[in-house]
One Martini backbone bead per residue (centre of mass of N, CA, C, O) as a GRO file, in nm:
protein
   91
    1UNK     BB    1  -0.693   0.666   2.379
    2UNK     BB    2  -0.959   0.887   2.275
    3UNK     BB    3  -0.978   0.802   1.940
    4UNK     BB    4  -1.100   0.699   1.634
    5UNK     BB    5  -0.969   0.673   1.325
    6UNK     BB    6  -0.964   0.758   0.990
    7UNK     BB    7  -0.754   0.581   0.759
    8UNK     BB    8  -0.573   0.711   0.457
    9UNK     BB    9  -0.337   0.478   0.285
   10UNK     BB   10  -0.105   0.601  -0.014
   11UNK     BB   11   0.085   0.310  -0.107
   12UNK     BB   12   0.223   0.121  -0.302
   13UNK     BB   13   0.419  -0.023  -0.099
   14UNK     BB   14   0.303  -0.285   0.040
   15UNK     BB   15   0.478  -0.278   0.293
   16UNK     BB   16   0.441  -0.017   0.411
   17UNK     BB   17   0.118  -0.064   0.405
   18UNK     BB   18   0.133  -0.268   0.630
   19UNK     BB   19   0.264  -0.112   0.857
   20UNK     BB   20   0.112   0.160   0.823
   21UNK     BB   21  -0.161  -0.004   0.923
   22UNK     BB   22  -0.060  -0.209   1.148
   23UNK     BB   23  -0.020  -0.008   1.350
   24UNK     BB   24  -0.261   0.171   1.383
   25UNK     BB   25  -0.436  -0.069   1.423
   26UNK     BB   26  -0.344  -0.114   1.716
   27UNK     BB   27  -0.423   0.199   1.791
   28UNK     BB   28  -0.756   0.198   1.684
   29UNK     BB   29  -0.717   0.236   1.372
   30UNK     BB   30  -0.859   0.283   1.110
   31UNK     BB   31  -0.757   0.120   0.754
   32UNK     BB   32  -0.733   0.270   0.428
   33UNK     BB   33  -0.607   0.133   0.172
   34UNK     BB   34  -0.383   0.249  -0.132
   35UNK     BB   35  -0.180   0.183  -0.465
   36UNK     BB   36  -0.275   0.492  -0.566
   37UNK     BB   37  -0.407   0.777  -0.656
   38UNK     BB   38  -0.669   0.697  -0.743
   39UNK     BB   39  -0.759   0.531  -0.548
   40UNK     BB   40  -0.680   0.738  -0.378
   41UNK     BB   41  -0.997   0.906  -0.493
   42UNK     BB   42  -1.198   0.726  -0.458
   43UNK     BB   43  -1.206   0.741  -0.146
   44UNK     BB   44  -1.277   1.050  -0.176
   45UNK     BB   45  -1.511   0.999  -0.304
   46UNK     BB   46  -1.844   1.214  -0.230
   47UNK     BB   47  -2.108   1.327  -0.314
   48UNK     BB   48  -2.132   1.557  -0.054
   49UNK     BB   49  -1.801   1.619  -0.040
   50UNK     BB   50  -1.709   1.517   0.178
   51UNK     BB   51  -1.459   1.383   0.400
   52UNK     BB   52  -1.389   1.039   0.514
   53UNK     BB   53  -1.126   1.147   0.652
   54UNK     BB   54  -0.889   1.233   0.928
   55UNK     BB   55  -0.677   1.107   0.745
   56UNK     BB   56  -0.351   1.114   0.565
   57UNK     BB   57  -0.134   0.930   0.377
   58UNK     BB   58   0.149   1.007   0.179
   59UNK     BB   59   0.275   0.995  -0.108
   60UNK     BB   60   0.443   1.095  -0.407
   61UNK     BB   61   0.505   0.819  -0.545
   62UNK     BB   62   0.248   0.721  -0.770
   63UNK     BB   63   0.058   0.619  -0.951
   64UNK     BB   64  -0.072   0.764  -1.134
   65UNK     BB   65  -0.161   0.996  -0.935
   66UNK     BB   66  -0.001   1.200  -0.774
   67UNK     BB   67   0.092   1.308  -0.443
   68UNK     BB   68   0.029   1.643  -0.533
   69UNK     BB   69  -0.230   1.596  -0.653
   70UNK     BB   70  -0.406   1.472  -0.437
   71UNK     BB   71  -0.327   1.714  -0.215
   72UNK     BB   72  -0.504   1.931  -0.395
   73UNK     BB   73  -0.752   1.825  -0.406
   74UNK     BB   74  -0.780   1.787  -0.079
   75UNK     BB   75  -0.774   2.128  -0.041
   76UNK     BB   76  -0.985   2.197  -0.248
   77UNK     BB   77  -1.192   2.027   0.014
   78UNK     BB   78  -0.973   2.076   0.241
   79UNK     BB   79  -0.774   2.273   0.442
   80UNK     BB   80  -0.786   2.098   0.765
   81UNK     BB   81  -0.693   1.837   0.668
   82UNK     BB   82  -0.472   1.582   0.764
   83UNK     BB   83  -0.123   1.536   0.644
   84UNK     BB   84   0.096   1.287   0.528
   85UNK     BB   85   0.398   1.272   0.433
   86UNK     BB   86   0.552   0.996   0.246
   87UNK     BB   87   0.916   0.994   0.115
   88UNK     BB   88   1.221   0.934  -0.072
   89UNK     BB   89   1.215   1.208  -0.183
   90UNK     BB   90   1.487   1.475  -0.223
   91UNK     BB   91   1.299   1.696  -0.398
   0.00000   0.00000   0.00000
């Protein structure tokens, strides 16, 4: 591994999100679960404006704040930080 990633990971289902960080967390890397929508964007708001993680990992469905609205603040702040989106959503 060349680096260690700081990874927020927005997920309400506590068992994916842990085994989700699980996994990462044995790869070496930060991560930091979020369990609404909400809460991942309290995890993304910083002062000077800057996104404080190399990586987002995102629900569609979420509490609070849906994971299409996340992406969009997430974009609206930073066009190249990278997204990944897991969902059971069919469409």
């Amino acid at each position: 591994m060349s680096e260690s990633l700081r990874i927020l990971v927005i997920e309400d289902d506590p068992s994916i999100s842990e085994v989700v960080c699980a996994h990462l967390t044995r790869q070496g890397h930060c991560c930091v679960g979020a369990f609404s929508g909400t809460e991942g964007m309290l995890h993304l708001e910083h002062g000077d404006g800057s996104v404080p993680f190399d990586l987002i990992i995102t629900d569609l469905m979420l509490p609070g704040m849906t994971g299409e609205d996340v992406v969009g603040h997430i974009r609206a702040a930073s066009a190249t930080l990278p997204i990944i989106v897991i969902s059971a959503r069919i469409t």
